[in-house]
C-alpha positions as CSV (number, residue, x, y, z in Angstrom):
1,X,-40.9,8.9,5.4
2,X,-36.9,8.7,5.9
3,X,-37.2,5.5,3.7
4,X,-39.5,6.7,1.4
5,X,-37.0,9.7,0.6
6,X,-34.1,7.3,0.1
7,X,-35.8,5.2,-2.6
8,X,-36.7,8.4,-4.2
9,X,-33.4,10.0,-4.5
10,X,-31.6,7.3,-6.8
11,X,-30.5,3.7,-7.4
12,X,-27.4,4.1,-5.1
13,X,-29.3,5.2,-1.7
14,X,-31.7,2.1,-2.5
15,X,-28.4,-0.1,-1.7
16,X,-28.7,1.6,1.4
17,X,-31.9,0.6,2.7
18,X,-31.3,-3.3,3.5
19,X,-28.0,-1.7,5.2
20,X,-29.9,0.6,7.5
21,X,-32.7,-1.9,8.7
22,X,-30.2,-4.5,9.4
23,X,-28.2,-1.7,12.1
24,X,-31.5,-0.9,13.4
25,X,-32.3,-4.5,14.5
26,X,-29.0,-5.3,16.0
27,X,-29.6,-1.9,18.1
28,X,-32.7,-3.5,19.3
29,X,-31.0,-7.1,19.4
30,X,-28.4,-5.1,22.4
31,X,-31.3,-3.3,23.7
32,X,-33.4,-6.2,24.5
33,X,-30.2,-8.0,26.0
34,X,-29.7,-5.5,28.6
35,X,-33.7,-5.5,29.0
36,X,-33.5,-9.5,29.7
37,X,-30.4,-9.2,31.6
38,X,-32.0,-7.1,33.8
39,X,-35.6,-8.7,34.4
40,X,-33.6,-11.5,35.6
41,X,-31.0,-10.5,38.1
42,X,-33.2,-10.7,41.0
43,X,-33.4,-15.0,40.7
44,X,-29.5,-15.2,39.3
45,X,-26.3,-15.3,41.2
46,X,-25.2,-11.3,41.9
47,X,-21.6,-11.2,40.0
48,X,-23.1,-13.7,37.7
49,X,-26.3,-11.0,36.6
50,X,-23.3,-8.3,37.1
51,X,-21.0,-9.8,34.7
52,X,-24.6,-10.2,32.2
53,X,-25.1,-6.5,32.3
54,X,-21.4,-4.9,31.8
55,X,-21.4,-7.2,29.1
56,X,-24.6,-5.8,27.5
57,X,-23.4,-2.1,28.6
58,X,-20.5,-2.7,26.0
59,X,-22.4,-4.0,23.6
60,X,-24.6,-1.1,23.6
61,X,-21.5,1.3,23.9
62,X,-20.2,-0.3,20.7
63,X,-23.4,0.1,19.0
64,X,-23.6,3.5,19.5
65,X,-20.0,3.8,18.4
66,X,-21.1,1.8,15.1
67,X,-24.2,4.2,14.6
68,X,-22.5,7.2,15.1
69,X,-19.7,6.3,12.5
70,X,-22.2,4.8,10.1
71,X,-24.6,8.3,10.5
72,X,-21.8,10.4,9.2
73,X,-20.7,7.8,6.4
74,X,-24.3,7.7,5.4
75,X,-24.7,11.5,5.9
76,X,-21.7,12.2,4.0
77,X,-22.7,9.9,1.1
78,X,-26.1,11.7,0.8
79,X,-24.3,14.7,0.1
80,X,-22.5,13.7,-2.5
81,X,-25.2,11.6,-4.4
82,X,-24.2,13.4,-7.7
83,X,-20.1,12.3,-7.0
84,X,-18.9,10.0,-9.5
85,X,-19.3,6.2,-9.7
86,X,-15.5,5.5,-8.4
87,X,-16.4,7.8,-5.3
88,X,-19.7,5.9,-4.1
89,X,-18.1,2.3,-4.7
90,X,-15.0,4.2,-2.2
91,X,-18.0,4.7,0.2
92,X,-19.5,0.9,0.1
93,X,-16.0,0.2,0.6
94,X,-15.2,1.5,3.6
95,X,-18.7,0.2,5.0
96,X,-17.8,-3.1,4.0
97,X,-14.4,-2.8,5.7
98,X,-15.9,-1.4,8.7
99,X,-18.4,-4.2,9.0
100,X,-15.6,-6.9,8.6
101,X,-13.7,-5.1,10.8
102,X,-16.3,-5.4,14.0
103,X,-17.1,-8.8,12.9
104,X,-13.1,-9.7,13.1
105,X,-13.3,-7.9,16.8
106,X,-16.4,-10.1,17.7
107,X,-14.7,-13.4,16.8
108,X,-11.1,-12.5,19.1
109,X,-13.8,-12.8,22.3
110,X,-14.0,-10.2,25.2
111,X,-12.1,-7.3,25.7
112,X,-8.8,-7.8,27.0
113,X,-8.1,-11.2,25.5
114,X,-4.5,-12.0,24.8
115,X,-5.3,-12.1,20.9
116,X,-3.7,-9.8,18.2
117,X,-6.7,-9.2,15.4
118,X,-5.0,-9.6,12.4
119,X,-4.7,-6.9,10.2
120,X,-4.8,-6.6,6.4
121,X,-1.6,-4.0,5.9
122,X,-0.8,-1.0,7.8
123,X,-0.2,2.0,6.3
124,X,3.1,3.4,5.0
125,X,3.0,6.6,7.4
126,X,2.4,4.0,10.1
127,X,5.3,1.7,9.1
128,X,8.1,4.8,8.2
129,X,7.0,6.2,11.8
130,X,7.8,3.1,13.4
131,X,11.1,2.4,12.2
132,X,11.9,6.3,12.4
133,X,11.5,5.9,16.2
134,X,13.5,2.8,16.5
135,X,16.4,4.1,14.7
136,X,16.5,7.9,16.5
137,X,16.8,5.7,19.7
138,X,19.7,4.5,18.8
139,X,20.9,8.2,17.3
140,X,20.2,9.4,20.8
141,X,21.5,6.8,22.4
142,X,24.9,7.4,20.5
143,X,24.7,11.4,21.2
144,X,24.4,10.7,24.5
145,X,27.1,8.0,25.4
146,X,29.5,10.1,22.8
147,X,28.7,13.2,24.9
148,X,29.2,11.6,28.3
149,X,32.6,10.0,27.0
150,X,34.0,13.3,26.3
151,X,32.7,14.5,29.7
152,X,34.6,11.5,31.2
153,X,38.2,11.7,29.8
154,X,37.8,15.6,31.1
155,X,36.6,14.3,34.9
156,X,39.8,11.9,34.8
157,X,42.1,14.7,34.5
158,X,40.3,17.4,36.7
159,X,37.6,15.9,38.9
160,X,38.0,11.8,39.5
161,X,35.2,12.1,41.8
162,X,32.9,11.9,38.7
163,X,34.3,9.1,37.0
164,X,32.1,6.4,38.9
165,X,29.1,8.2,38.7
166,X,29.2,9.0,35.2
167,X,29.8,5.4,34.2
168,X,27.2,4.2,36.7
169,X,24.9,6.8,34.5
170,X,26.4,5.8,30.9
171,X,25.5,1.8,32.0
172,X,21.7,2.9,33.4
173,X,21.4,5.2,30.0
174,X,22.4,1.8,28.0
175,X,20.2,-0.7,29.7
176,X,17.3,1.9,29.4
177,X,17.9,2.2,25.4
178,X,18.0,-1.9,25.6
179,X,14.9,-1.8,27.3
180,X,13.2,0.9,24.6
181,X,14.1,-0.8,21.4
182,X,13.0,-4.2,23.3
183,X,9.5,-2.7,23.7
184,X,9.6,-1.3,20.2
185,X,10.4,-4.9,18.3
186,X,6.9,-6.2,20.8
187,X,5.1,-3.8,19.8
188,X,6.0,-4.4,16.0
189,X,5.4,-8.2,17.2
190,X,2.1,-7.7,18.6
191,X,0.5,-4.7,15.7
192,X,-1.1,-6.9,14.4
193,X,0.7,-6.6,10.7
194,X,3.5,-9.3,11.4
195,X,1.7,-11.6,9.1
196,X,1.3,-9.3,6.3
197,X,4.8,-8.4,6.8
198,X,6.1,-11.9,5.9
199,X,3.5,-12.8,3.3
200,X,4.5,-9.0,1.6
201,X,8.3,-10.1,1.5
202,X,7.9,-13.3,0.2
203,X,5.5,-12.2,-2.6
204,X,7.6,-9.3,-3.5
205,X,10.4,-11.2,-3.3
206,X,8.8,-14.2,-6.1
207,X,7.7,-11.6,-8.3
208,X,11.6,-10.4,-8.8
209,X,13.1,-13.7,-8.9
210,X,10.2,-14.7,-11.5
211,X,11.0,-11.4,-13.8
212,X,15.0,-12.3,-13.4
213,X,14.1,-15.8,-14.0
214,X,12.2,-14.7,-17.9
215,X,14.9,-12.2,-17.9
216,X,17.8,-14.8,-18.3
217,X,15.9,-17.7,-19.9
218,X,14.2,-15.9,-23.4
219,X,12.3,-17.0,-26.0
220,X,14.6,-17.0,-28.2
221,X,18.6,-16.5,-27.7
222,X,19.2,-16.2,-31.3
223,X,17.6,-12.7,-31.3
224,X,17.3,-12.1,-27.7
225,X,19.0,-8.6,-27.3
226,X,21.9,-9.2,-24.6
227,X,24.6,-7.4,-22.0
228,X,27.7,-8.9,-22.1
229,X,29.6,-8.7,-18.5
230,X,33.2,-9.2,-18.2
231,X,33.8,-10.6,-14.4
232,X,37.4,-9.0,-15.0
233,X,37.4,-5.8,-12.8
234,X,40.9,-6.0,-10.6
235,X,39.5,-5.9,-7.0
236,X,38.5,-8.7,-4.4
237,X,35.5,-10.7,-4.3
238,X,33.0,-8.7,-2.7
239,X,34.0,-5.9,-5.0
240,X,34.0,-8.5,-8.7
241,X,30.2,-9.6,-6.9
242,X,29.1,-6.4,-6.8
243,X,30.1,-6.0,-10.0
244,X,28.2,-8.6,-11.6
245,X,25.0,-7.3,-9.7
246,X,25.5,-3.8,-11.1
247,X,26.1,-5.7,-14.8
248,X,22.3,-7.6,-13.7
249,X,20.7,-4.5,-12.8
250,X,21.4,-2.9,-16.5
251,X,20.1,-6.1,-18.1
252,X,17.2,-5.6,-16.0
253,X,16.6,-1.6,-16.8
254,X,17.2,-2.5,-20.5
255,X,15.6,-6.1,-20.6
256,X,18.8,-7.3,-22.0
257,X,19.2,-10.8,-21.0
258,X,23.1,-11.1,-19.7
259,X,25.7,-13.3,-20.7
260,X,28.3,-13.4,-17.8
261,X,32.0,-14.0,-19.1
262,X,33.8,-15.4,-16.5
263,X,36.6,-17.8,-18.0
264,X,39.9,-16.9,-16.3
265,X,38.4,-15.3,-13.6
266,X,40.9,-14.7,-11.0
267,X,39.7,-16.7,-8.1
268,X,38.7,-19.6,-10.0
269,X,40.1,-19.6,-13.8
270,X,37.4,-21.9,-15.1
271,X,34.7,-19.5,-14.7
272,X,31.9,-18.8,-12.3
273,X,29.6,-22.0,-13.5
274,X,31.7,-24.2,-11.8
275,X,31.1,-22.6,-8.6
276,X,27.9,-21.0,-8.9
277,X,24.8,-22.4,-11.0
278,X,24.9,-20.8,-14.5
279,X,22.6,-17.4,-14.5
280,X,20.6,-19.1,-17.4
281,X,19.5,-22.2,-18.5
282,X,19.0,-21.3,-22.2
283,X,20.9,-18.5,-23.4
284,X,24.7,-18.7,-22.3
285,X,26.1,-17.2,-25.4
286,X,27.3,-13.6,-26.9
287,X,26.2,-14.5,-30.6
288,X,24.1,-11.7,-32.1
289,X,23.8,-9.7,-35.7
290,X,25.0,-6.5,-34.4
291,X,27.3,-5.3,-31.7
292,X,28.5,-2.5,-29.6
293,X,29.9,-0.9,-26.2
294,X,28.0,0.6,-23.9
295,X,25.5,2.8,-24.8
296,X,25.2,1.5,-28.6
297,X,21.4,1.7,-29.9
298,X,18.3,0.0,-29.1
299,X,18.1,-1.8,-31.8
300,X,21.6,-3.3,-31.1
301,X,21.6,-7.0,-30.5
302,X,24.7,-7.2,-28.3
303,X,25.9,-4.4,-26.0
304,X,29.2,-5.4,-23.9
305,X,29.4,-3.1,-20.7
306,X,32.2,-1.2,-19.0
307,X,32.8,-1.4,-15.6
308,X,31.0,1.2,-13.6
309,X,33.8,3.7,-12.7
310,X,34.3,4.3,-16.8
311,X,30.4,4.0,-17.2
312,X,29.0,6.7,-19.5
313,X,26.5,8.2,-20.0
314,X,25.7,7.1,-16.3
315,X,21.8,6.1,-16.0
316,X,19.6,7.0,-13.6
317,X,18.5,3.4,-12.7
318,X,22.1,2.8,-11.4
319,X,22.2,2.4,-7.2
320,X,20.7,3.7,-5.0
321,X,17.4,3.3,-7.3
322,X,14.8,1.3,-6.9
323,X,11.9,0.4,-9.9
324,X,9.0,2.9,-9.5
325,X,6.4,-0.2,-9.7
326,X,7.7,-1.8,-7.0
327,X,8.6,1.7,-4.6
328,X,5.2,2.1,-2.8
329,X,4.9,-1.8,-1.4
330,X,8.8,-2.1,-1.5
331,X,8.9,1.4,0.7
332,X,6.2,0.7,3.2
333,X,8.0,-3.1,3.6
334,X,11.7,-2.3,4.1
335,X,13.9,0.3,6.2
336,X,16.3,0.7,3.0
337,X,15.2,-0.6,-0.3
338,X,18.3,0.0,-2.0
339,X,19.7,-2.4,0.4
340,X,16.6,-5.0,-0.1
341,X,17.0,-4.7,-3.9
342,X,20.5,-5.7,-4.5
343,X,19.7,-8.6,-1.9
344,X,17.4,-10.3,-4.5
345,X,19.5,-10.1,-7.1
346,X,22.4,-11.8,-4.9
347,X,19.3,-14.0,-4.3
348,X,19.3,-15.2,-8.0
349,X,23.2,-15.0,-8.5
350,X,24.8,-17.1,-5.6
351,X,22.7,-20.0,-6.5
352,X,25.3,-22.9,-5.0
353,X,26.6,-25.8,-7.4
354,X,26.1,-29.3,-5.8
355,X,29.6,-29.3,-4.6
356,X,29.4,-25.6,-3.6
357,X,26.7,-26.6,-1.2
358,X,28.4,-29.3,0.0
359,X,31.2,-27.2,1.1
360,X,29.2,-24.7,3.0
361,X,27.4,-27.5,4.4
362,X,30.4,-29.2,5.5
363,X,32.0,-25.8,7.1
364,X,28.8,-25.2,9.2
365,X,29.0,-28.5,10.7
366,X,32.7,-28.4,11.2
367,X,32.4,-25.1,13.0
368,X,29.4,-26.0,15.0
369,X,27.4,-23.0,13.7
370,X,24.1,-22.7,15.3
371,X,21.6,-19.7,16.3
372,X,21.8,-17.7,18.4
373,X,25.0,-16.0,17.0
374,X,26.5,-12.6,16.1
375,X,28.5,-12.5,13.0
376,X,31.8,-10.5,13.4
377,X,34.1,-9.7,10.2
378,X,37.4,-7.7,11.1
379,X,38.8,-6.7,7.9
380,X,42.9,-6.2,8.5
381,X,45.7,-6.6,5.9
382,X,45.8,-4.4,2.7
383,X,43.2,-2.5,3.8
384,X,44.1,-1.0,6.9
385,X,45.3,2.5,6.7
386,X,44.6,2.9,2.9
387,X,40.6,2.4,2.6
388,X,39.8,2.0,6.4
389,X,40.8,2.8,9.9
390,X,42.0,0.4,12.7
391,X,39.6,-1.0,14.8
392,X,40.1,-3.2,17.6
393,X,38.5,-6.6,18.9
394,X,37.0,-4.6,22.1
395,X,35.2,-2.2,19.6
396,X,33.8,-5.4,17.9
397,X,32.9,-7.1,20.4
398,X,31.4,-4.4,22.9
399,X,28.5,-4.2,20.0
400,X,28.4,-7.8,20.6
401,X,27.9,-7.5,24.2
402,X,25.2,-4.7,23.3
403,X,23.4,-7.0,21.2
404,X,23.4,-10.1,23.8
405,X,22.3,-8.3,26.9
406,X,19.5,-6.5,24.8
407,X,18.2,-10.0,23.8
408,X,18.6,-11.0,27.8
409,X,15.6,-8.6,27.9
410,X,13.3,-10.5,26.2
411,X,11.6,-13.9,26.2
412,X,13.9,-15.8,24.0
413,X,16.5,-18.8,25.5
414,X,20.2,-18.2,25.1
415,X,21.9,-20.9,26.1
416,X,25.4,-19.7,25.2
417,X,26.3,-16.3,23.9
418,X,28.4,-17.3,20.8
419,X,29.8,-15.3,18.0
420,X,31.4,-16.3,14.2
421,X,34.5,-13.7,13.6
422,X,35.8,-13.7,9.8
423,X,39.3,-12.2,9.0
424,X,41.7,-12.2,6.6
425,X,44.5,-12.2,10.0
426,X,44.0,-15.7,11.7
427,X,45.3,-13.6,14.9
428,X,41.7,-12.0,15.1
429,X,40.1,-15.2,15.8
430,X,42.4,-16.3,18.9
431,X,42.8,-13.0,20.0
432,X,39.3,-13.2,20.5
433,X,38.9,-16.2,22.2
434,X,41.7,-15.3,24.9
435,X,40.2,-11.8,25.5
436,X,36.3,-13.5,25.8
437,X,36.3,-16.8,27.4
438,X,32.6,-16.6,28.5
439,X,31.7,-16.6,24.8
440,X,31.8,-19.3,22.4
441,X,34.0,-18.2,19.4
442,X,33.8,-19.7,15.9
443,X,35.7,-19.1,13.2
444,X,38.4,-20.5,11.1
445,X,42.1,-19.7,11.2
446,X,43.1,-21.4,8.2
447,X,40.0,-19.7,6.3
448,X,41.9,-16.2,7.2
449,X,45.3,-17.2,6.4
450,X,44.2,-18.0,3.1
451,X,42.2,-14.6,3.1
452,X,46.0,-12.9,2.8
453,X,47.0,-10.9,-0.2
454,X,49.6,-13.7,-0.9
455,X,47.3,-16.5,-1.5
456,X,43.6,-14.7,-1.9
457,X,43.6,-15.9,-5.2
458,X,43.0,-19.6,-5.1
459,X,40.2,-21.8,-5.3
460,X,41.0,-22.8,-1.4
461,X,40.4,-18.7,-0.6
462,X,37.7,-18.5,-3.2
463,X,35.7,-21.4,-0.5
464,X,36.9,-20.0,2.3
465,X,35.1,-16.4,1.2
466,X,31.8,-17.9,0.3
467,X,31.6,-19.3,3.2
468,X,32.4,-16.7,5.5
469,X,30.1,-14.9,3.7
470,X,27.1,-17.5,4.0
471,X,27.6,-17.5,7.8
472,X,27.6,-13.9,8.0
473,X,24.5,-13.4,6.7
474,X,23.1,-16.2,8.4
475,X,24.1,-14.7,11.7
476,X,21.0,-12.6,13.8
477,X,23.1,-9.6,13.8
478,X,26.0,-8.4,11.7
479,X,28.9,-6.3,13.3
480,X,31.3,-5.2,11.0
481,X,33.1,-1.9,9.2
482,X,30.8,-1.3,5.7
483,X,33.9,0.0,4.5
484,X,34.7,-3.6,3.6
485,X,32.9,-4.8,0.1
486,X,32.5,-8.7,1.7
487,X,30.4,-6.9,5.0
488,X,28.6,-5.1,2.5
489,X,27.7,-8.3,0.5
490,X,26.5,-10.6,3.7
491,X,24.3,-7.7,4.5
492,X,23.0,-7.5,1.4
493,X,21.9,-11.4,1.4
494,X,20.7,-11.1,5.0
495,X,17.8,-8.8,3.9
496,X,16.7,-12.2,1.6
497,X,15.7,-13.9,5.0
498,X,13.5,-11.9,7.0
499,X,10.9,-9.0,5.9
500,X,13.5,-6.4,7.2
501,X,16.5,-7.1,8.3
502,X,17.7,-3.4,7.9
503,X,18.8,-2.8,11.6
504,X,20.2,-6.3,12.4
505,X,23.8,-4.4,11.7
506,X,26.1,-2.2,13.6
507,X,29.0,-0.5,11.6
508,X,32.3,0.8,12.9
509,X,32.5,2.8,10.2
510,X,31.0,3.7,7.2
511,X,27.0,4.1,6.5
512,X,25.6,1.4,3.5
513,X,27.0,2.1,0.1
514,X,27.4,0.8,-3.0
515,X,30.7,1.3,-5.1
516,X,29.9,3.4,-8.0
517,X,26.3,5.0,-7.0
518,X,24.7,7.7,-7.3
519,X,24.4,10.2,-4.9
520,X,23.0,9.0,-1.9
521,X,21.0,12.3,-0.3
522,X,18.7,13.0,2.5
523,X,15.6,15.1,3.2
524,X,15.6,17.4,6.3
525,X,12.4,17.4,8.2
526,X,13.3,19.3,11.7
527,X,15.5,22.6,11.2
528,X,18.9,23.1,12.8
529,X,20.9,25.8,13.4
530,X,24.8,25.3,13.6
531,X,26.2,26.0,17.2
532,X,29.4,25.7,16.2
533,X,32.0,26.6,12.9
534,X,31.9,22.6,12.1
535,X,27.8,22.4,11.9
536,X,26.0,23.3,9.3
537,X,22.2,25.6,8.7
538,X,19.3,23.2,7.7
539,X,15.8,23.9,6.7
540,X,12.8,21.7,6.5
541,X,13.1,20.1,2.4
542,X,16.6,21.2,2.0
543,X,18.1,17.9,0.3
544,X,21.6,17.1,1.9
545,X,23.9,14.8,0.2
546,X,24.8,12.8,3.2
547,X,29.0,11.2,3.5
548,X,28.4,9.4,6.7
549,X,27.5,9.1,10.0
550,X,29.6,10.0,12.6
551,X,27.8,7.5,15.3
552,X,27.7,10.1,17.6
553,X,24.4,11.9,17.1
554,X,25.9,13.4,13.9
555,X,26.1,13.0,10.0
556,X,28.4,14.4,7.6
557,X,27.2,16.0,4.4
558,X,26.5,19.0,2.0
559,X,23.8,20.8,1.7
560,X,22.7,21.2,-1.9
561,X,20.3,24.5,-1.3
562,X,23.4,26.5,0.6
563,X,26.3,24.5,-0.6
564,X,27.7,24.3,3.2
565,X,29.6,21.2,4.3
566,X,29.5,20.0,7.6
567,X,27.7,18.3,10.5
568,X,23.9,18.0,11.0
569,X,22.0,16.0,14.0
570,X,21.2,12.4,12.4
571,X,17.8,12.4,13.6
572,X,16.8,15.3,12.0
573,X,16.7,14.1,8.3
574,X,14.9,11.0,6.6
575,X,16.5,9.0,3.7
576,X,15.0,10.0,0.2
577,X,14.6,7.2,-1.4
578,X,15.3,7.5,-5.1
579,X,12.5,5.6,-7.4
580,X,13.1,5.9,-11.2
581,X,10.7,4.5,-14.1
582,X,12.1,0.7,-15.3
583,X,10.2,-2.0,-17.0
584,X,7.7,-3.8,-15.2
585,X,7.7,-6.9,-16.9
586,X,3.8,-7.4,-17.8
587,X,4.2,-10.5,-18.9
588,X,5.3,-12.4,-15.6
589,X,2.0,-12.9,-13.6
């Protein structure tokens, strides 16, 4: 009768008929298991017949589980037999998926195997949660140690007594937040999405470096339409790369194909060819039938840009944006896509000459640079009270010891605990090595002497930056201040080499930022009311234009729905991620 009904309703429930008979006999397939397993247990072995029968009990229990499931898929299809055609192929869908996805289970073996089923992707509430928890450990892990410091430097003037047992609590606190973030990065390990994860990067990561690639190499460069970029801006080299990134990120927003004029660049007059491949290998010149400065028209061949401090009118493409085709798999991939973005087009840039890669090859062997390491660069000199603050080797290197005693925690060999320091003040390095004798400590002192104002421009500094730069980002974890450009840069490139590298960094200083973005804001999701004159009121979707984190549990910012300035709890907002409408490059499968 049920049948009958089915056939008569209309050529979508028929598809459900072979469905249906097939889950009725595997419910008599696990009913007749238990039935056999059970007849004979009297002439069998006692655990053996025992072992028969739980076996059949949880292949029953999952068949019910499959039959309930499937009742109110089928059910809820039947209701909506009149829905449109892209609703009922959603429903054979997520039949088909649930049938492959007991089959995968099936394959892995018994319960309690030490397999991980793989997964196709997870979802991006899944991912955001996941690093959200990891990174408000470490926000509470800095309120706390902050908070118990202050409590300290009072008990050594008015109760010493406490001065043992609040360190004895501050190291506990520590190897507990060690222990946390350990279990978090297994149980990213072990989700079952790892694959996906690296096969997602690497894909993502092709399509850019394909678009860049018919970006810079058109059909014609007669009447390509082209971005001239002068590499001419006055500042150092992580500052004049960054500039050339922000030139490559207009060409791409505009599908301009740039033309990079380098000759006379300060750190190496004969132009950035001769140290880095050419960013085309078809169209290296400005020649065009019309010309103009930023903004001209779109039917202007040639446009020659500014550099982005005299930029106007300022587009909305400009950092901290990311392309609005490539937001939803770039956002459930990365912790900070900004961050990922101006990776890749590093990635294409910083393309090595043969005798540039011979020199970074040659400076890694010299130094003995192998894994595991933590890449330190202490920025000194000109900078020092003008851009940034002081900051000592101990303050360096304690987020060195932080990272090394965390990795003690889990499964993988360290058979020395080394570290790379970059400096422009050769001191840094043997200061280091005198104050840490149980590490190894690499770095080169004639690489930072060249590094000094006096001689920074000079092919010898120019090699001595790339390749304190290459090891940087090489390194497993970066600790630096991101108030320095060339930190900024080897963080940048480090996100090239693994899905996510967004927390393999811990700054001094500054928060990520990119000279010359936009405004950089945050979205509140927990309120907060201030308890003091230097906090700030904060609603749930209130937008706060964040100016740094403190690293003590608290962010800096303004809040643009009350205008207040002051301090908020960092775990109490997300990062809004800023996704504006660029070409998406049809054309390159």
């Amino acid at each position: 009768m049920v049948i009958r009904q089915l056939m008569g309703l209309n050529p979508w429930a028929r598809v459900l008929v072979p469905f249906v008979f097939i889950w009725a006999v595997l419910v008599l397939i696990f009913y007749s298991k238990l039935n056999t397993s059970a007849s004979g247990s009297a002439s069998s072995d006692a655990d053996t017949a025992l072992k028969r029968l739980e076996q059949a009990l949880q292949q029953l229990e999952q068949s019910k589980h499959i039959d309930h499931e499937l009742r109110a898929m089928v059910d809820e299809y039947l209701a909506e037999v009149g829905a449109s055609a892209d609703r009922k192929q959603r429903f054979f869908d997520e039949v088909g998926n649930k049938l492959e996805l007991e089959n995968d289970e099936s394959a892995l073996g018994s319960v309690g195997g030490s397999h991980v089923r793989p997964r196709t992707s997870p979802s991006l509430e899944y991912e955001r949660l996941r690093r959200r928890v990891q990174t408000n450990t470490q926000e509470l892990w800095n309120f706390l140690q902050s908070e118990v410091t202050k409590v300290q430097k009072q008990a050594q003037r008015s109760a010493p007594e406490l001065v043992k047992p609040l360190a004895s609590f501050l190291s506990l606190a520590a190897e507990n937040k060690r222990s946390m973030l350990v279990d978090l990065e297994r149980a990213r390990e072990t989700d079952g999405y790892e694959a996906w994860r690296h096969r997602e990067a690497a894909e993502l990561s092709e399509l850019v470096q394909k678009r860049l690639t018919r970006l810079q190499n058109p059909d014609s460069c007669s009447t390509a339409r082209k971005l001239i970029c002068r590499l001419n801006k006055g500042c150092g080299y992580g500052c004049q790369l960054h500039h050339v990134v922000y030139c490559f990120i207009m060409a791409y927003a505009t599908e301009r194909t740039l033309i990079l004029k380098s000759k006379g660049w300060r750190y190496h007059k004969a132009g950035w060819e001769e140290v880095f491949q050419p960013i085309s290998d078809t169209c290296l010149d400005s020649n065009g039938a019309s010309h103009a400065s930023w903004p001209g028209q779109s039917n202007t061949q040639v446009l020659t840009l500014p550099i982005i401090d005299s930029l106007n009118p300022r587009p909305p493409y400009l950092p901290l944006a990311i392309p609005a085709d490539l937001a939803p798999r770039l956002i459930k991939l990365h912790g900070d896509p900004i961050v990922w973005w101006i990776g890749q087009f590093l990635k294409y840039l910083l393309k090595p000459t043969g005798d540039t890669q011979q020199m970074l090859e040659n400076g890694m062997e010299r130094l003995g640079f192998k894994k595991p390491i933590v890449g330190v660069h202490v920025r000194r000199t000109d900078k020092v009270g003008t851009e940034a603050a002081f900051h000592s080797i101990e303050e360096y290197m304690t987020a060195v010891d932080d990272y090394y005693d965390q990795l003690a925690l889990t499964s993988k060999k360290v058979d020395k605990r080394r570290v790379f320091v970059a400096s422009d003040d050769p001191k840094v390095i043997e200061e280091t090595k005198n104050k840490y004798p149980h590490y190894e400590v690499i770095g080169d002192p004639n690489v930072a002497k060249m590094a000094a104002v006096s001689t920074r421009y000079t092919d010898s500094s120019l090699n001595g930056i790339i390749l304190d730069i290459h090891l940087l980002s090489l390194s497993d974890h970066l600790v630096c201040t991101f108030s320095s450009q060339v930190c900024r840069v080897a963080y940048e490139i480090m996100q090239t080499m693994y899905p996510d590298a967004s927390g393999r960094f811990r700054s001094l200083d500054d928060i990520y930022y990119y000279g010359g973005q936009n405004s950089h804001n945050r979205e509140v999701v927990l309120p907060h009311d201030p308890r003091n004159h230097d906090e700030i009121q904060v609603r749930p979707g209130d937008l706060v234009g964040v100016a740094g984190n403190h690293w003590n549990g608290f962010s800096k910012g303004k809040n643009i729905r009350t205008n207040q300035v002051g301090l908020f709890p960092s775990f109490k907002v997300n990062d809004k991620i800023e996704v504006v409408e660029l070409p998406t490059y049809p054309y390159v499968k």
